[in-house]
C-alpha positions in Angstrom: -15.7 15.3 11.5 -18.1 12.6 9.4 -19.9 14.8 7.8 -18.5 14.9 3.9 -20.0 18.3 3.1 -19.5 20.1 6.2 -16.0 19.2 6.1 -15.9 20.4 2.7 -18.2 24.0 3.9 -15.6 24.3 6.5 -12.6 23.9 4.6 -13.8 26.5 2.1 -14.2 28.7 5.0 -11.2 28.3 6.4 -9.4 28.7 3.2 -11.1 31.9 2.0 -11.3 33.3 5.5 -15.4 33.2 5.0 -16.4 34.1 8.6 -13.5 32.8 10.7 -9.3 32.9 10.5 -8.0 32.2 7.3 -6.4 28.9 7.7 -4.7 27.0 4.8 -2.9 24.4 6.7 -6.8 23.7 8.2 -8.7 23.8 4.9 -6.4 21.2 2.9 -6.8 18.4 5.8 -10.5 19.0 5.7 -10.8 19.0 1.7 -8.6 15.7 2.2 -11.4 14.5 5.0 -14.0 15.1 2.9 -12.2 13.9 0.1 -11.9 10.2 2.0 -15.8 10.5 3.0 -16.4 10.2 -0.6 -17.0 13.8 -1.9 -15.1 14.4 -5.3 -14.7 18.2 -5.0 -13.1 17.9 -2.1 -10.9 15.7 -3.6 -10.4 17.7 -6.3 -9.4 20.8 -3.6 -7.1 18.7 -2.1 -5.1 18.2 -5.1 -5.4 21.8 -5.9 -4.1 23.0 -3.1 -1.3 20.0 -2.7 0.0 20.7 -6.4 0.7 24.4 -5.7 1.7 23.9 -1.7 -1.6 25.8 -0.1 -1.4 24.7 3.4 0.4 22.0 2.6 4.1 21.7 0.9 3.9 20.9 -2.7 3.6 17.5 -3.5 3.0 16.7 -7.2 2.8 13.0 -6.4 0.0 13.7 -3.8 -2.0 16.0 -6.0 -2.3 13.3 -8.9 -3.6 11.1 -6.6 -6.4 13.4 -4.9 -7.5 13.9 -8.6 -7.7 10.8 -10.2 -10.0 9.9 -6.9 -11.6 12.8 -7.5 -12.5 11.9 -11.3 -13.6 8.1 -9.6 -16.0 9.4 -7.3 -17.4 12.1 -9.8 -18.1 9.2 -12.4 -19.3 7.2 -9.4 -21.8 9.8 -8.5 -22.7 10.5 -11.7 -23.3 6.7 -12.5 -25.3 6.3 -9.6 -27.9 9.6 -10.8 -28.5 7.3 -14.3 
């Protein structure tokens, strides 16, 4: 999927079980896609759910990372709005 925020609608679908089979496993590689497309939030869900092992095992190392690129694309973003 190429599409940064319909990855991200989807994983939040599949995470909450909005509308189709909760999915965990699902939602964290599609906050991670959405997350390399360039969305921060997505970003910041990947590390969420990575920190505490939501889908995913834990991986402290890996939620660190999904952060700081989360905070880099959310000052990106926000740079680009000035």
């Amino acid at each position: 999927m190429g599409d940064k925020l319909g990855c991200y609608a989807l994983a939040y679908a599949c995470q909450t079980g909005a509308g189709i089979a909760k999915d965990e496993a699902r939602a964290y590689e599609l906050y991670k896609n959405s997350c390399e497309l360039g969305l921060a939030k997505g970003c910041n869900e990947a590390g969420f759910m990575s920190e505490r092992g939501m889908g995913v095992n834990a991986d402290v190392k890996a939620a660190v990372t999904s952060t700081k690129k989360s905070v880099q694309d959310g000052a990106r973003d926000w740079l680009r709005k000035r």
